[in-house]
C-alpha positions in Angstrom: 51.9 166.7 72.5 53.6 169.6 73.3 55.0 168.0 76.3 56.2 165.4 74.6 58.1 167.7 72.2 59.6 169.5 74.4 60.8 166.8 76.2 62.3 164.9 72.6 63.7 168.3 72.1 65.4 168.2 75.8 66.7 164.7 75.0 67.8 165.6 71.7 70.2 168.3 73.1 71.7 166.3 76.0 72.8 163.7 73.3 74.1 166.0 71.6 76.1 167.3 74.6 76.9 164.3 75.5 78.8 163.4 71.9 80.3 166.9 71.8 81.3 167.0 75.4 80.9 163.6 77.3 78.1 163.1 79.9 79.7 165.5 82.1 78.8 168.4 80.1 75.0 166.6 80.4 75.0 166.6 83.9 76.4 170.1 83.9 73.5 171.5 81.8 71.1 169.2 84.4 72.2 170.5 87.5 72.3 174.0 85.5 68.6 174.2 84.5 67.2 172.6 87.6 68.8 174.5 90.0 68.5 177.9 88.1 64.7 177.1 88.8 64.7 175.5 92.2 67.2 178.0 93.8 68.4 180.4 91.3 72.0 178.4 91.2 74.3 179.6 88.8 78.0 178.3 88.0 80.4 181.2 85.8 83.9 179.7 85.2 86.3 182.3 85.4 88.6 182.9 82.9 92.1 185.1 82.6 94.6 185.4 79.6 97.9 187.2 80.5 99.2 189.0 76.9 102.1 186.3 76.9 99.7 183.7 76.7 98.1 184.5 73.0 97.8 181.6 70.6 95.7 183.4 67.9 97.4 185.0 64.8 96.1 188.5 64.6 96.4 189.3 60.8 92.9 190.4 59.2 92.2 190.4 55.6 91.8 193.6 54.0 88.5 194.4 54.2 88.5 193.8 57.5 89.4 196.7 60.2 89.4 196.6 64.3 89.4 199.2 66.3 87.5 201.1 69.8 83.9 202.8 69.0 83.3 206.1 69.5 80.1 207.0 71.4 78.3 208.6 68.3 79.0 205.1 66.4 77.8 203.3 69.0 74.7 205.1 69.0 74.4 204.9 64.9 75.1 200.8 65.2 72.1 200.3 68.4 69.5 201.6 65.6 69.8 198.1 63.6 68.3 195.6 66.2 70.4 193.3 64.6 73.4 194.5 66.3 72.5 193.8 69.2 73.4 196.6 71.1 71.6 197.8 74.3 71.0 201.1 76.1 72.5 199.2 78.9 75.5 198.8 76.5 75.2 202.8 75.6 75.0 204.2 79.1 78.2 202.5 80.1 79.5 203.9 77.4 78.3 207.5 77.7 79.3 207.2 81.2 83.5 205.9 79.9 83.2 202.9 82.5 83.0 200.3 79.2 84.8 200.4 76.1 83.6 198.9 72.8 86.3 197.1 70.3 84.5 195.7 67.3 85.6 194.2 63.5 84.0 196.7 60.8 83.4 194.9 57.7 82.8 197.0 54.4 81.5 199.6 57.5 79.4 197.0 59.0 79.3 195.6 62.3 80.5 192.5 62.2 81.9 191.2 65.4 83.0 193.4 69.2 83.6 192.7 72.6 83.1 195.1 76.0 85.9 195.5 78.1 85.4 197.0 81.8 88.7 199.2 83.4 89.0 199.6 87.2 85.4 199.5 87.3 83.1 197.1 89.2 80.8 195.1 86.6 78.1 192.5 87.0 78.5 188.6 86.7 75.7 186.4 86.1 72.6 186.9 86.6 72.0 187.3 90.5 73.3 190.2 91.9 77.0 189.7 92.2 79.8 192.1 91.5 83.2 191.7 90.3 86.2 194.1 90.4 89.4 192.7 88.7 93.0 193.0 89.3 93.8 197.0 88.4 95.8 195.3 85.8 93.1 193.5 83.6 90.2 194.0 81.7 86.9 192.7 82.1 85.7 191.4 79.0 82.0 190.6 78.4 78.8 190.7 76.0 80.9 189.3 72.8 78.9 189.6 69.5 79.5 188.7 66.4 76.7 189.3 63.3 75.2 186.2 61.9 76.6 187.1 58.2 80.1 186.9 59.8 80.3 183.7 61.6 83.0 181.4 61.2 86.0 183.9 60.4 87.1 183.9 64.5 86.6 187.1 64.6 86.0 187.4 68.2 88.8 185.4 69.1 91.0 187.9 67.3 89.5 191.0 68.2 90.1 189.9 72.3 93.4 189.3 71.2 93.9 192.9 69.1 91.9 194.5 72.3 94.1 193.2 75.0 97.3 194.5 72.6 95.2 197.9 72.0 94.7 198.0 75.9 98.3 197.8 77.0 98.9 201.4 76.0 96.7 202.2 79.6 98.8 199.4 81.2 96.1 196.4 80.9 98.2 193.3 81.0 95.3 190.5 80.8 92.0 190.0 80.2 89.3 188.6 83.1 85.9 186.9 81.9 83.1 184.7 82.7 81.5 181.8 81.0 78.6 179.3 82.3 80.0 176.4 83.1 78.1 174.4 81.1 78.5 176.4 77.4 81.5 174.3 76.9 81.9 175.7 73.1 82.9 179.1 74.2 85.3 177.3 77.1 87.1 175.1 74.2 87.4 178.5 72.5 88.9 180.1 75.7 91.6 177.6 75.8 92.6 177.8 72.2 92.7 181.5 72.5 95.4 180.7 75.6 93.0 181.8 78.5 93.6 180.0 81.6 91.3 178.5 83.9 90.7 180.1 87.6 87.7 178.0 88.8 83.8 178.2 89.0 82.3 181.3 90.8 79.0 179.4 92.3 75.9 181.1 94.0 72.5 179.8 94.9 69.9 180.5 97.5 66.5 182.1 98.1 64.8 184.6 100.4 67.2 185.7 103.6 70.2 183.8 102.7 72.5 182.9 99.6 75.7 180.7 99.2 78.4 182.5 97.3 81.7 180.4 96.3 84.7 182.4 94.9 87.6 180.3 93.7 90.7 181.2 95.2 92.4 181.7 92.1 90.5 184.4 91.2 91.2 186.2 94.3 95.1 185.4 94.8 95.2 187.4 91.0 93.3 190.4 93.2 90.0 189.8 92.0 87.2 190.9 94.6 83.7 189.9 94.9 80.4 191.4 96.6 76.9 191.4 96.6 74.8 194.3 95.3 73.3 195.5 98.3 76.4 195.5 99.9 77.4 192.5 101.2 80.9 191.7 100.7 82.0 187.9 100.1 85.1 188.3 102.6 86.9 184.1 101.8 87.7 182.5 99.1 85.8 179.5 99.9 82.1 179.5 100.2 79.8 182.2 102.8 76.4 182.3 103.6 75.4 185.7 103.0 72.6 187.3 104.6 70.2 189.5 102.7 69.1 192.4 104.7 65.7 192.7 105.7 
């Protein structure tokens, strides 16, 4: 029985997909869970939005204030579990590699983003590494609280931190999304991100197969392995794992 239910639930969400996002966004999320198990594939669309490119009003109503953290809030926020907030997220923090700008409701945490500067940070969840163009921002782990869903924060708190973020000379944002969470992609594109390609990897034991879109890297972005492999072409590499 339980088979069964999982499996109604499984056909349940690919109609769902399929309505929302037409039955390529089905085969997407196929291809995605399958292969994440076969061969630990994983697909990240890459994402960039120059500061010209903003199509999100950036007024907030008056109880609503955005700014950067500072470490010691950071570390009061991380005691409610409910915000989410990691000791991964704190070290980063403590060590100034990551930068925290968040919407404080009524001095709660309602909503932030991370954003990485000339700093190397991880995409996905195998090992990979991604340094931007010394000119963006790697945005990641966007959050918003449950109680404040709905108000686009997030979109306008990328938008505030990208116009915060041009006083150290940070001209765009960089991020990644998987390419089969096409919500957050329709939300990139109304926010004015632009598309760069999928970032794909997959493999097992002695070798994986790493494909960086060349988009990505004519912008300057760079891409290696954590033990040190670099990913020297745009196109796709078998790369070794040392023994």
């Amino acid at each position: 029985m339980n088979l069964l239910n999982r499996l109604r639930h499984k056909l349940g969400k690919a109609n769902q997909l399929r309505k929302s996002f037409g039955i390529s966004a089905v085969l997407q999320h196929g291809i995605d869970t399958i292969g994440s198990c076969l061969c630990e594939f994983e697909a990240l669309t890459l994402v960039w939005l120059p500061n010209h490119n903003v199509k999100i009003a950036l007024d907030l109503p008056d109880d609503t204030e955005m700014r950067f953290l500072t470490l010691s809030e950071l570390e009061a926020f991380a005691e409610d579990p409910g915000n989410d907030l990691t000791e991964s997220h704190l070290a980063k923090a403590r060590a100034g590699s990551d930068h925290c700008f968040a919407a404080l409701i009524d001095g709660r945490l309602a909503s932030y983003g991370w954003y990485t500067l000339n700093n190397e940070t991880a995409v996905g969840d195998h090992g990979l590494l991604m340094r931007g163009p010394s000119s963006a921002a790697f945005m990641h782990s966007g959050f918003t609280h449950p109680d404040f869903r709905g108000r686009r924060l997030h979109g306008i708190g990328m938008a505030r931190a990208l116009q915060a973020l041009s006083e150290q000379g940070v001209d765009s944002l960089l991020s990644d999304v998987n390419w089969a969470n096409h919500a957050s992609l329709r939300s990139c594109t109304r926010l004015g991100y632009q598309t760069l390609g999928n970032l794909y990897s997959f493999g097992r034991g002695r070798f994986q197969f790493v494909y960086s879109p060349k988009a990505a890297r004519s912008l300057g972005a760079s891409f290696r392995r954590q033990d040190n492999v670099a990913i020297e072409h745009a196109g796709g590499e078998l790369l070794p794992t040392p023994a």
